[in-house]
Structures are given as C-alpha cells and as structure tokens.
mmJSON file of the N, C-alpha and C atoms, coordinates in Angstrom:
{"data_MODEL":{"atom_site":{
"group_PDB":["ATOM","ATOM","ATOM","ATOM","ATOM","ATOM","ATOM","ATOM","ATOM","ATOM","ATOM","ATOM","ATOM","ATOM","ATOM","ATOM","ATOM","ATOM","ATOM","ATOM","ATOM","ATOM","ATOM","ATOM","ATOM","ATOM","ATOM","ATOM","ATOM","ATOM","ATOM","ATOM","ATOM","ATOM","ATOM","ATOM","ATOM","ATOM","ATOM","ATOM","ATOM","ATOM","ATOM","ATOM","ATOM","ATOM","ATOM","ATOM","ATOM","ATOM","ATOM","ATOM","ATOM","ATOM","ATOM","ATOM","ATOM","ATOM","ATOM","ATOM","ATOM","ATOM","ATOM","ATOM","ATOM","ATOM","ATOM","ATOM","ATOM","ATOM","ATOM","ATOM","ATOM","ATOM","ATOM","ATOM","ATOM","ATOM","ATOM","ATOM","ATOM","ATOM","ATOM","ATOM","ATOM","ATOM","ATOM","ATOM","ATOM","ATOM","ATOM","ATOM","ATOM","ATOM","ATOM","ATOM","ATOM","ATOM","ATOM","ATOM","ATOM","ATOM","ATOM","ATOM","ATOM","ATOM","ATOM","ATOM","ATOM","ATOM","ATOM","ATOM","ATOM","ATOM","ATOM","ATOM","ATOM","ATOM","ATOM","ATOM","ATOM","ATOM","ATOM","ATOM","ATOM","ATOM","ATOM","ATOM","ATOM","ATOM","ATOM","ATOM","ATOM","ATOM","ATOM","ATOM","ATOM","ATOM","ATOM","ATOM","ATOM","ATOM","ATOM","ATOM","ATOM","ATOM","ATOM","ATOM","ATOM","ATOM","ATOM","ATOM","ATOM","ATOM","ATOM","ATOM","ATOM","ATOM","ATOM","ATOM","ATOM","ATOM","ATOM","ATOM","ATOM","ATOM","ATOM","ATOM","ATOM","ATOM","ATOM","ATOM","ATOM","ATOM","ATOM","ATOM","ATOM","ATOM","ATOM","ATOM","ATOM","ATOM","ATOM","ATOM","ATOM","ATOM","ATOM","ATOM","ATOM","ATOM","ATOM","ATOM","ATOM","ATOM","ATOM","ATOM","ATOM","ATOM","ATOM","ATOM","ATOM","ATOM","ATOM","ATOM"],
"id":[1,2,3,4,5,6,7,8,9,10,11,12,13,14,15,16,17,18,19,20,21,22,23,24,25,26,27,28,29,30,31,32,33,34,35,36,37,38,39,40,41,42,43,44,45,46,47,48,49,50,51,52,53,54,55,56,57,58,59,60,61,62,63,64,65,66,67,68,69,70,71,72,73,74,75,76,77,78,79,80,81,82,83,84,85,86,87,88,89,90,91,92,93,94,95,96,97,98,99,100,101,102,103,104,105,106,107,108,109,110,111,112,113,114,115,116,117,118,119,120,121,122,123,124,125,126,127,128,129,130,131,132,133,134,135,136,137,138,139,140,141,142,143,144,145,146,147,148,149,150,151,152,153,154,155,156,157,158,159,160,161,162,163,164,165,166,167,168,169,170,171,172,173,174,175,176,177,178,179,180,181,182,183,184,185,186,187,188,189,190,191,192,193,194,195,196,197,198,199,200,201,202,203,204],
"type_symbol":["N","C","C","N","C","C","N","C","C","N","C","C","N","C","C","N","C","C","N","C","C","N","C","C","N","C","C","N","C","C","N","C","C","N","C","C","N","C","C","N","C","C","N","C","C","N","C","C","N","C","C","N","C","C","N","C","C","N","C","C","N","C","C","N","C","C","N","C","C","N","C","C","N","C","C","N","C","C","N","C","C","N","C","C","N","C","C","N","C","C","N","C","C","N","C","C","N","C","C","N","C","C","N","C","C","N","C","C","N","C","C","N","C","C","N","C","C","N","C","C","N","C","C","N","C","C","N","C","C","N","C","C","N","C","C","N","C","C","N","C","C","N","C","C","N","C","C","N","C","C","N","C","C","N","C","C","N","C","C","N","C","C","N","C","C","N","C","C","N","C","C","N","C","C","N","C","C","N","C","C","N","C","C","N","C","C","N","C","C","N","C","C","N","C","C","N","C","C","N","C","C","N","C","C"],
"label_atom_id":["N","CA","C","N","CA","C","N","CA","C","N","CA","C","N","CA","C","N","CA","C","N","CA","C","N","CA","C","N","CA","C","N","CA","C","N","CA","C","N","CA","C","N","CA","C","N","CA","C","N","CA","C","N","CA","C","N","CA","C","N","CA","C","N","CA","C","N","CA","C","N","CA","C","N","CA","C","N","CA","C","N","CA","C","N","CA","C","N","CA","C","N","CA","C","N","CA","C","N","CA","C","N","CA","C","N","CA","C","N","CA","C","N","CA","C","N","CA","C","N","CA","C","N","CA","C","N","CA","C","N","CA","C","N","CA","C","N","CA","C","N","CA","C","N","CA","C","N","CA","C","N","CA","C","N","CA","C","N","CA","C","N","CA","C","N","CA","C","N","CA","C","N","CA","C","N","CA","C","N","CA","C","N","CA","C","N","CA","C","N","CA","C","N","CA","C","N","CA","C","N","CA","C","N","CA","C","N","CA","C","N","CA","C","N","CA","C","N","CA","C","N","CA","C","N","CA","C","N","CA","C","N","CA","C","N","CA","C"],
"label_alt_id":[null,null,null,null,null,null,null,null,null,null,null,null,null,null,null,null,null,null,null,null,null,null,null,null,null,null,null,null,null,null,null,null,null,null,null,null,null,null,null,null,null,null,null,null,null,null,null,null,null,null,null,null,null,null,null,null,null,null,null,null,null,null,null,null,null,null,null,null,null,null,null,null,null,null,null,null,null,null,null,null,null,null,null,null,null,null,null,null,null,null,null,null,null,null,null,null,null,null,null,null,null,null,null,null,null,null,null,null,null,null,null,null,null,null,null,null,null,null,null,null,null,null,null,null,null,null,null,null,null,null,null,null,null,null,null,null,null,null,null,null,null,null,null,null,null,null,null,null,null,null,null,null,null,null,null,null,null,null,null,null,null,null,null,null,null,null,null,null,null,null,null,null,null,null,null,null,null,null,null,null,null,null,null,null,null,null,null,null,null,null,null,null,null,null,null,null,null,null,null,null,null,null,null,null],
"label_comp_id":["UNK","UNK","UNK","UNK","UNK","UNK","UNK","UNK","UNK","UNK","UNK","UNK","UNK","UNK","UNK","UNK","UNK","UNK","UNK","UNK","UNK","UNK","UNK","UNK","UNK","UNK","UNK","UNK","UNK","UNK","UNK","UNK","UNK","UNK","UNK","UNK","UNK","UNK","UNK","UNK","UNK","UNK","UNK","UNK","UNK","UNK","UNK","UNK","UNK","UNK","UNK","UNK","UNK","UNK","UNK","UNK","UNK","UNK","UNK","UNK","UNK","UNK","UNK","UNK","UNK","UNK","UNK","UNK","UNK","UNK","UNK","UNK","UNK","UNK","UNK","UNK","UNK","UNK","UNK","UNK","UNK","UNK","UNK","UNK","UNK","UNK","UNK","UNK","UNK","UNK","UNK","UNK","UNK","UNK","UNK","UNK","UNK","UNK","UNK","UNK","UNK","UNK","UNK","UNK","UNK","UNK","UNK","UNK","UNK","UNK","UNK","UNK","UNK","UNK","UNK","UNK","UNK","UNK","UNK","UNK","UNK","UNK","UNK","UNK","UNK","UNK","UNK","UNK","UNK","UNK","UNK","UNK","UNK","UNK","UNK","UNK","UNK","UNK","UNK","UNK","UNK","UNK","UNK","UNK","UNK","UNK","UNK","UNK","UNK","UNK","UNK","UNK","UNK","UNK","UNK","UNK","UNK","UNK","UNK","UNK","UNK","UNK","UNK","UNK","UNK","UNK","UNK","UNK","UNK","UNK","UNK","UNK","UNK","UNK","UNK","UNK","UNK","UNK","UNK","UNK","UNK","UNK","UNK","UNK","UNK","UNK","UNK","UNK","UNK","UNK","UNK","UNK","UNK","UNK","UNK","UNK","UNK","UNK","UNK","UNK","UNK","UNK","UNK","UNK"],
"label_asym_id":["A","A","A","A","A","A","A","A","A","A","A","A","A","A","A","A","A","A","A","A","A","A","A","A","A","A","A","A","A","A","A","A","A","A","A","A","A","A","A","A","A","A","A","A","A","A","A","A","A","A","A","A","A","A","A","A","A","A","A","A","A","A","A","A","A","A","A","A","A","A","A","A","A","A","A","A","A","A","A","A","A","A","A","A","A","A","A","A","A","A","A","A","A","A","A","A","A","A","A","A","A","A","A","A","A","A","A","A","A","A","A","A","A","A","A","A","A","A","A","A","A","A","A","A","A","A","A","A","A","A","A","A","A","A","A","A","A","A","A","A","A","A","A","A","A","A","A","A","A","A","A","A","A","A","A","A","A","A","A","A","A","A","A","A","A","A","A","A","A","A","A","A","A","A","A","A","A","A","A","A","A","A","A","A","A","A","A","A","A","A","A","A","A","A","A","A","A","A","A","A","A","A","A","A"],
"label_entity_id":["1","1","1","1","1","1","1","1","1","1","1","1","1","1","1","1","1","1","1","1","1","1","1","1","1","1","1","1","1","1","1","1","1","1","1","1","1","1","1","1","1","1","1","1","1","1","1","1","1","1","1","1","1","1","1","1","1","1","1","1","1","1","1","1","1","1","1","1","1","1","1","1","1","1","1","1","1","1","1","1","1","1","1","1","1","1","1","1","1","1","1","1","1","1","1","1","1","1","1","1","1","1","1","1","1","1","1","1","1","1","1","1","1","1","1","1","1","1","1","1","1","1","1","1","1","1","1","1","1","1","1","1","1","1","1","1","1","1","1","1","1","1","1","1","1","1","1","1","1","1","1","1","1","1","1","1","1","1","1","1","1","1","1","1","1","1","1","1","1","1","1","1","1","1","1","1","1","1","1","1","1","1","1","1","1","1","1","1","1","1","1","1","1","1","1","1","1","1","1","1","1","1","1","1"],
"label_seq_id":[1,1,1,2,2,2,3,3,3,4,4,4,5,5,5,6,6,6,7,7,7,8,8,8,9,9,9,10,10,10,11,11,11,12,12,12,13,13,13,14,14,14,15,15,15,16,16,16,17,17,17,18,18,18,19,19,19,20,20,20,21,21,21,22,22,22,23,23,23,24,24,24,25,25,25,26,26,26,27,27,27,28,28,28,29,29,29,30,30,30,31,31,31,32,32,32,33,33,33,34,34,34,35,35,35,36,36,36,37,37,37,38,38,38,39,39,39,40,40,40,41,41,41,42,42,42,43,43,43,44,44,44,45,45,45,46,46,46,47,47,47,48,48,48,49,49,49,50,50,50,51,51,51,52,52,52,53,53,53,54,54,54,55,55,55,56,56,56,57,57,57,58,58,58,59,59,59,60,60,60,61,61,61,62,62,62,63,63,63,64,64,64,65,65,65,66,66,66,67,67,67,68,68,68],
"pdbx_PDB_ins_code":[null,null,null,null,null,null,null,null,null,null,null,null,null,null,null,null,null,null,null,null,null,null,null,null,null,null,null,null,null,null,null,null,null,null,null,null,null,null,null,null,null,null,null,null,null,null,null,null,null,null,null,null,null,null,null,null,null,null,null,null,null,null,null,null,null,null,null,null,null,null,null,null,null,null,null,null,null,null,null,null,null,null,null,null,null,null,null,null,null,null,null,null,null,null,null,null,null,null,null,null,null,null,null,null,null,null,null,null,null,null,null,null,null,null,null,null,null,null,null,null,null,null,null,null,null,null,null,null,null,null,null,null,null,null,null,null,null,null,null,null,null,null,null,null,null,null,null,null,null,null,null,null,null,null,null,null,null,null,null,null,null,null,null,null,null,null,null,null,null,null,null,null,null,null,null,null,null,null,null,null,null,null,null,null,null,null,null,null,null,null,null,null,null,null,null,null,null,null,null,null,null,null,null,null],
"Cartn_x":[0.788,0.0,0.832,1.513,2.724,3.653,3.288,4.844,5.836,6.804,7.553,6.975,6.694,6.486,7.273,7.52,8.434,7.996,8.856,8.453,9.406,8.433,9.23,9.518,10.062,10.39,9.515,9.125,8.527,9.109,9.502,10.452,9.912,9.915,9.764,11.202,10.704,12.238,11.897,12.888,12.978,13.254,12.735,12.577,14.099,14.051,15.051,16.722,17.104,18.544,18.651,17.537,16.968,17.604,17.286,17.663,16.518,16.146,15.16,14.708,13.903,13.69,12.522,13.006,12.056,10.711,9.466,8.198,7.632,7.543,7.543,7.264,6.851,6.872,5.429,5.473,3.852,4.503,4.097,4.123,3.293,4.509,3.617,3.318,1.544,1.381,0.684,0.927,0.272,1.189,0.709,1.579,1.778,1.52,1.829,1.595,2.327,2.38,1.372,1.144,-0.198,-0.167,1.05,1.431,1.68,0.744,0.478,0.678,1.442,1.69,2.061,3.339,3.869,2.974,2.18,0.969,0.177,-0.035,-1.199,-0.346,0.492,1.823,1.694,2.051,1.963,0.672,-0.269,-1.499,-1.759,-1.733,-1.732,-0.913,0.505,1.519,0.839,0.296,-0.077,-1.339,-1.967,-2.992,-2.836,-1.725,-1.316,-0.558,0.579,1.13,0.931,0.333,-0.106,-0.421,0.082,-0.239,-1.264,-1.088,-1.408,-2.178,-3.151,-3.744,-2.603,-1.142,-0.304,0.932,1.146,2.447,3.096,4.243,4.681,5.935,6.049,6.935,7.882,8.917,9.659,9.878,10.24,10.601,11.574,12.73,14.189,14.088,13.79,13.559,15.106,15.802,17.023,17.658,18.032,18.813,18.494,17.089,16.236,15.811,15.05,14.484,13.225,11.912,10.893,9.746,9.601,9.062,7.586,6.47,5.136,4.45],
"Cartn_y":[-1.197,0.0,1.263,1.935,2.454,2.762,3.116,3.448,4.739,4.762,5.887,6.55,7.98,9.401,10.304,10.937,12.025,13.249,13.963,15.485,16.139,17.153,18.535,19.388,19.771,21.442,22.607,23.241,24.894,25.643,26.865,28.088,29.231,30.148,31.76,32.426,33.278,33.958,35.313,35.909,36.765,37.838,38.837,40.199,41.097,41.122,41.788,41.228,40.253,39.094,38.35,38.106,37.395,36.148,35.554,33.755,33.391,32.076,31.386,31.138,30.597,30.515,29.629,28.755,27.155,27.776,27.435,27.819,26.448,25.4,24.463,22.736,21.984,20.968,20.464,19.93,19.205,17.373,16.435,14.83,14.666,13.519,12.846,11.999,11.898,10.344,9.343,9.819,9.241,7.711,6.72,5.522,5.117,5.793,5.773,7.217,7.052,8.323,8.216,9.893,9.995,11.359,11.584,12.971,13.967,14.338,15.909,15.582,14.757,14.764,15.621,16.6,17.967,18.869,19.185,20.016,20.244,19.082,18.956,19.128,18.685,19.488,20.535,21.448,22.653,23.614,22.944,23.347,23.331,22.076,22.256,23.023,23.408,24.593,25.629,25.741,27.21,27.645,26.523,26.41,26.823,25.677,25.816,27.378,27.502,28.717,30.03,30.383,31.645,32.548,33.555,35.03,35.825,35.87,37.041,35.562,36.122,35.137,34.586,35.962,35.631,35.386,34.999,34.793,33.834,34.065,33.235,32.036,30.889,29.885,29.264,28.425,27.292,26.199,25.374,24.067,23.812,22.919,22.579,20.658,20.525,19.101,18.5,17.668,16.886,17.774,19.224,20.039,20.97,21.128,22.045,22.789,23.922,25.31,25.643,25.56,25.357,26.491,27.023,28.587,28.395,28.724,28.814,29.709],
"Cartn_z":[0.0,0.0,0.0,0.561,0.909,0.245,-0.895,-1.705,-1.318,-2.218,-1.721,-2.221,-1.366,-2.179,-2.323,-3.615,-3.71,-3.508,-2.06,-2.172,-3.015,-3.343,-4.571,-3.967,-3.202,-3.189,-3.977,-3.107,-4.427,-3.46,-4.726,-4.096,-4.532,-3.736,-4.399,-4.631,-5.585,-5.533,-4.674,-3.549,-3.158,-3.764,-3.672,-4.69,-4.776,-3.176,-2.852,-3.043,-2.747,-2.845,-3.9,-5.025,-6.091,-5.911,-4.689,-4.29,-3.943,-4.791,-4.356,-2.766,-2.184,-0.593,-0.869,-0.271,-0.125,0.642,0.154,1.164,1.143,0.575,1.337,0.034,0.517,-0.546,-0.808,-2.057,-2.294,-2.378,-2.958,-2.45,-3.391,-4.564,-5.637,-5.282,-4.714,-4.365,-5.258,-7.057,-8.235,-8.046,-8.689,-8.373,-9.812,-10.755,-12.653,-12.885,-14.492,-14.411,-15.647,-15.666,-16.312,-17.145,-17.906,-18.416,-17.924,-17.012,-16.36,-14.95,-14.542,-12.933,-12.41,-13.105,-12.96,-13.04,-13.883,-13.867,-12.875,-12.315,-11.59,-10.132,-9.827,-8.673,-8.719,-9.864,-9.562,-9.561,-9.861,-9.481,-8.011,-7.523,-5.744,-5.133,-5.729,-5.01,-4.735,-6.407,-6.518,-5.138,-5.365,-4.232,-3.005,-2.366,-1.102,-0.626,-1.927,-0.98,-1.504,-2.591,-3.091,-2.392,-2.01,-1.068,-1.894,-3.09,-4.261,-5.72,-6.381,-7.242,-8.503,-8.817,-9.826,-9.61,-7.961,-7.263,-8.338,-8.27,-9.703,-7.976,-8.471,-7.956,-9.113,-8.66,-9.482,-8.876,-9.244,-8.724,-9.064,-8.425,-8.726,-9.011,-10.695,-10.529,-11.757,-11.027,-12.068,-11.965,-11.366,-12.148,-12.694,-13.101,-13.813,-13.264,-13.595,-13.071,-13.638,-13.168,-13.834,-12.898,-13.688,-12.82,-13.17,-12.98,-12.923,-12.707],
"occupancy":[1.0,1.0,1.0,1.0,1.0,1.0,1.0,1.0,1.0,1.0,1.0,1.0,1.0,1.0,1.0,1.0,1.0,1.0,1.0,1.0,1.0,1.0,1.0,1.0,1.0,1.0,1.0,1.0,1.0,1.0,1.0,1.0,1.0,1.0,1.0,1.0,1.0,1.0,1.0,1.0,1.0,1.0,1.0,1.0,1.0,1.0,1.0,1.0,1.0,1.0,1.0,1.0,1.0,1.0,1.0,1.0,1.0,1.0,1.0,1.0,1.0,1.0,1.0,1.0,1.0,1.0,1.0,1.0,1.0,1.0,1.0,1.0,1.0,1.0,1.0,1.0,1.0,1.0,1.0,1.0,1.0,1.0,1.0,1.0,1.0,1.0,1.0,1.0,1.0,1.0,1.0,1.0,1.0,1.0,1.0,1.0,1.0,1.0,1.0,1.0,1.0,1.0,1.0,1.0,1.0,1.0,1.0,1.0,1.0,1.0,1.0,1.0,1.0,1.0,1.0,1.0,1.0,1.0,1.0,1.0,1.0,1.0,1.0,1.0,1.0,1.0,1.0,1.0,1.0,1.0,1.0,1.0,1.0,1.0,1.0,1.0,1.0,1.0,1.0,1.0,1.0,1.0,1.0,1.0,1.0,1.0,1.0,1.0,1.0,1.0,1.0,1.0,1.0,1.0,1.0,1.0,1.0,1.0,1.0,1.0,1.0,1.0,1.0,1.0,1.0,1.0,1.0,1.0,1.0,1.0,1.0,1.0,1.0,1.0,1.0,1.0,1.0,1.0,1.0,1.0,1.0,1.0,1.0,1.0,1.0,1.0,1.0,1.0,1.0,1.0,1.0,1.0,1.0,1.0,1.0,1.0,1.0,1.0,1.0,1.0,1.0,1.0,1.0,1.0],
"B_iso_or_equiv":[0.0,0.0,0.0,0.0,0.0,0.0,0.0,0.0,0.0,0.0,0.0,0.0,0.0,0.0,0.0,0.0,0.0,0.0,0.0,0.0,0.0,0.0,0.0,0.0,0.0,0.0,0.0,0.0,0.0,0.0,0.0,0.0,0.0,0.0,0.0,0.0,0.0,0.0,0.0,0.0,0.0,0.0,0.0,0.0,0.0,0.0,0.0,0.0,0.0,0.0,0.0,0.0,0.0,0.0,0.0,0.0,0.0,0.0,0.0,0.0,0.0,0.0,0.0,0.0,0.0,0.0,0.0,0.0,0.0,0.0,0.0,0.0,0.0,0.0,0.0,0.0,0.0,0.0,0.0,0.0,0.0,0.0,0.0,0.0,0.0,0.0,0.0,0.0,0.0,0.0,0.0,0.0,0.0,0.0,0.0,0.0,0.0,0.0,0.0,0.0,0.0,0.0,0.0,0.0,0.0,0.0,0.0,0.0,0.0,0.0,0.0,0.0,0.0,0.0,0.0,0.0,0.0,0.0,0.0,0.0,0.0,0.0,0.0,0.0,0.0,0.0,0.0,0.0,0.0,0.0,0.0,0.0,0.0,0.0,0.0,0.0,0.0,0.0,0.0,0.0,0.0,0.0,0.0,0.0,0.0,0.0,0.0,0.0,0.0,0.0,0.0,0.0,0.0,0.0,0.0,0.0,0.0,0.0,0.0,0.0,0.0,0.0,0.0,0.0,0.0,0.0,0.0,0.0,0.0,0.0,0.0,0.0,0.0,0.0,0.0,0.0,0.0,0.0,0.0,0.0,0.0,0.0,0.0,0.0,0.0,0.0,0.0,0.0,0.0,0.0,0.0,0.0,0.0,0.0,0.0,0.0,0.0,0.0,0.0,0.0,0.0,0.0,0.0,0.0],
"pdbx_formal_charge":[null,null,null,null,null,null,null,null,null,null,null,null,null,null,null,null,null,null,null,null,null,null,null,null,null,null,null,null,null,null,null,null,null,null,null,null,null,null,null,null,null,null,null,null,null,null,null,null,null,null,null,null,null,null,null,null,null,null,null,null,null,null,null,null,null,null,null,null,null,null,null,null,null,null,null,null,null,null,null,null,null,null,null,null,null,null,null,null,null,null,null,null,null,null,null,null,null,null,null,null,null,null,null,null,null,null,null,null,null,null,null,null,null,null,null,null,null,null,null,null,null,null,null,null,null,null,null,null,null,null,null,null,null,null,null,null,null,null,null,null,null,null,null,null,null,null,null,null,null,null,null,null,null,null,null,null,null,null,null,null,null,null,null,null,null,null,null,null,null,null,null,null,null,null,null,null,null,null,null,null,null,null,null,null,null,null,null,null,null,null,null,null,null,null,null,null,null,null,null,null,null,null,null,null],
"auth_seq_id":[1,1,1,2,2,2,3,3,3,4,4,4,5,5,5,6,6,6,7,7,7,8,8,8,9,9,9,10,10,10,11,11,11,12,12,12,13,13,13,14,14,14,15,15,15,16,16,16,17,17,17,18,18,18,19,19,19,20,20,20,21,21,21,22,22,22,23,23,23,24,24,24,25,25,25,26,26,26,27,27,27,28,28,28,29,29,29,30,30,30,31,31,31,32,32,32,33,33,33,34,34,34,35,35,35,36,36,36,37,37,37,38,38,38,39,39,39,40,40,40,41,41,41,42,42,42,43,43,43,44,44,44,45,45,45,46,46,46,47,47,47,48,48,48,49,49,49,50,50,50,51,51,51,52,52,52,53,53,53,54,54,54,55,55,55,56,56,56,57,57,57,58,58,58,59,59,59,60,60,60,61,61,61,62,62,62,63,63,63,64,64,64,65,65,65,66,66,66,67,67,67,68,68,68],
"auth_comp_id":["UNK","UNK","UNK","UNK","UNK","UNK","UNK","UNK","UNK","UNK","UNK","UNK","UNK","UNK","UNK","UNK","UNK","UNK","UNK","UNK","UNK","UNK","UNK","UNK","UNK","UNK","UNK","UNK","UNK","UNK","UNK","UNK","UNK","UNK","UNK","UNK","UNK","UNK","UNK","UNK","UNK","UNK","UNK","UNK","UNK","UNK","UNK","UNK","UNK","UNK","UNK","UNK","UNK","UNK","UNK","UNK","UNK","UNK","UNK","UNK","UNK","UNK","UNK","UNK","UNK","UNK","UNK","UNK","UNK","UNK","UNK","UNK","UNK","UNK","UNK","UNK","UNK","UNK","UNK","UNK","UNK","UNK","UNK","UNK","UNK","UNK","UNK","UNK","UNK","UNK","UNK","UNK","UNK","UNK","UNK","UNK","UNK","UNK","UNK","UNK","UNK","UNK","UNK","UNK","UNK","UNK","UNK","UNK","UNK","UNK","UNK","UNK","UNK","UNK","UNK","UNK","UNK","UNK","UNK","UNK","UNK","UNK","UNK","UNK","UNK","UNK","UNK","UNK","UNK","UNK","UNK","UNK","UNK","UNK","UNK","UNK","UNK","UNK","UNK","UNK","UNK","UNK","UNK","UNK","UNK","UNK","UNK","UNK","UNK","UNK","UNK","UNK","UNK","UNK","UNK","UNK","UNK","UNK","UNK","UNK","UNK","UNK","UNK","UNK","UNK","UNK","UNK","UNK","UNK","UNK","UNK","UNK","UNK","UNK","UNK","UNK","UNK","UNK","UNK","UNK","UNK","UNK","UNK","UNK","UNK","UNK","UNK","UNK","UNK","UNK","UNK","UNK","UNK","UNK","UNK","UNK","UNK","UNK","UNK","UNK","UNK","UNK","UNK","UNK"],
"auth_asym_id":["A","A","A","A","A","A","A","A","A","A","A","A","A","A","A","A","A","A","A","A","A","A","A","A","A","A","A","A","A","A","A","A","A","A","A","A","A","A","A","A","A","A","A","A","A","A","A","A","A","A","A","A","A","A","A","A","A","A","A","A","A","A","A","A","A","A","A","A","A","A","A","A","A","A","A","A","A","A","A","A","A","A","A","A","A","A","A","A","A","A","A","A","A","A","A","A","A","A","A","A","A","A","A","A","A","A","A","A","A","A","A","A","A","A","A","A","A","A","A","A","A","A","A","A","A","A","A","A","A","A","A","A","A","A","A","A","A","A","A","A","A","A","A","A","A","A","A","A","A","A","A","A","A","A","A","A","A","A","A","A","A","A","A","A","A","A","A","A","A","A","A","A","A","A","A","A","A","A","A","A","A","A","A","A","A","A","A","A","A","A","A","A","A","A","A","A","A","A","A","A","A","A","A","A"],
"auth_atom_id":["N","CA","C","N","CA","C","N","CA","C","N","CA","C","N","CA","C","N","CA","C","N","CA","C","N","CA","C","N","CA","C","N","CA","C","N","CA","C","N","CA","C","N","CA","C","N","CA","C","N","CA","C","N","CA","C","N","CA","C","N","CA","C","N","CA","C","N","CA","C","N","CA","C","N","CA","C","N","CA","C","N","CA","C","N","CA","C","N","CA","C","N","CA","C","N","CA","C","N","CA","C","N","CA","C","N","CA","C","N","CA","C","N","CA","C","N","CA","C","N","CA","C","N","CA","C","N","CA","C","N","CA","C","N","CA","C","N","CA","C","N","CA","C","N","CA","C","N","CA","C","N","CA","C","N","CA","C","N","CA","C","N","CA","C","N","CA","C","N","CA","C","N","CA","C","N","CA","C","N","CA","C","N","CA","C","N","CA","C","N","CA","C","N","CA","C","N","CA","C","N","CA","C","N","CA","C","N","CA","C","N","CA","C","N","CA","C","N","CA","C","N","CA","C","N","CA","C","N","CA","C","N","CA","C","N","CA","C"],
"pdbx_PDB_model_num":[1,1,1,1,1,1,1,1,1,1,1,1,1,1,1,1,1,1,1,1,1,1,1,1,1,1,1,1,1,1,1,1,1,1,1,1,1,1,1,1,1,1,1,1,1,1,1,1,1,1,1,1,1,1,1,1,1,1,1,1,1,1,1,1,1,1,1,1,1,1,1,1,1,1,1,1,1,1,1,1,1,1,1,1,1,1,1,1,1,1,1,1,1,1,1,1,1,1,1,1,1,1,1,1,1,1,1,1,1,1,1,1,1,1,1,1,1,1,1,1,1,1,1,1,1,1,1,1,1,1,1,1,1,1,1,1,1,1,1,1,1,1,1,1,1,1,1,1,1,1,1,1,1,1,1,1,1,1,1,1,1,1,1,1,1,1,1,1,1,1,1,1,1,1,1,1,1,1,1,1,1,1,1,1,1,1,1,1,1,1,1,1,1,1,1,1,1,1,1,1,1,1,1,1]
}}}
C-alpha cells in the first residue's frame, strides 16, 4: 500500500537578494504516471502557498528550473 512518495520542493524567488527561498513541498502520491503529474503538482503549489492570485513559484527538478 505504501509506496515511496516524492516530495518537490517549491520556491519563491525573493525580490530583494533574487535567491530562491524554499516555502515548502507538495508529495507525488500518483503511483503511474499519467502525463500531467507535474501540472497537476503545480497546481496544488499554486494552491497551497499563493499570497497574491499571480504569485509566480519554481521548482528545482534533475537540475532544472521550472518557474510557474
């Protein structure tokens, strides 16, 4: 029942120092993948930590930099 779940990291970038700053993680708990798993991650980010309706975030996935 129990598989591993991977948390993501989501970051804002700070306005002022322009360094990202971790606000907190979402948890893929899909158990196949289904195209839009990323999509749908960053749909719940946006959800969870949005201050403002166009707060923009990124995620740090492989190496990559993927802003939203």
């Amino acid at each position: 029942m129990g598989g591993a779940m991977n948390g993501i990291t989501i970051y804002r970038m700070d306005g002022t120092t322009k360094k990202d700053v971790p606000v907190g993680t979402v948890e893929e708990r899909r158990k196949i993948e289904r195209g839009d798993n990323l999509i749908g991650l960053m749909r719940v980010a946006r959800k969870a930590f949005a201050s403002l309706p166009r707060e923009s975030f990124c995620i740090k996935l492989r190496g990559a930099r993927i802003a939203f």
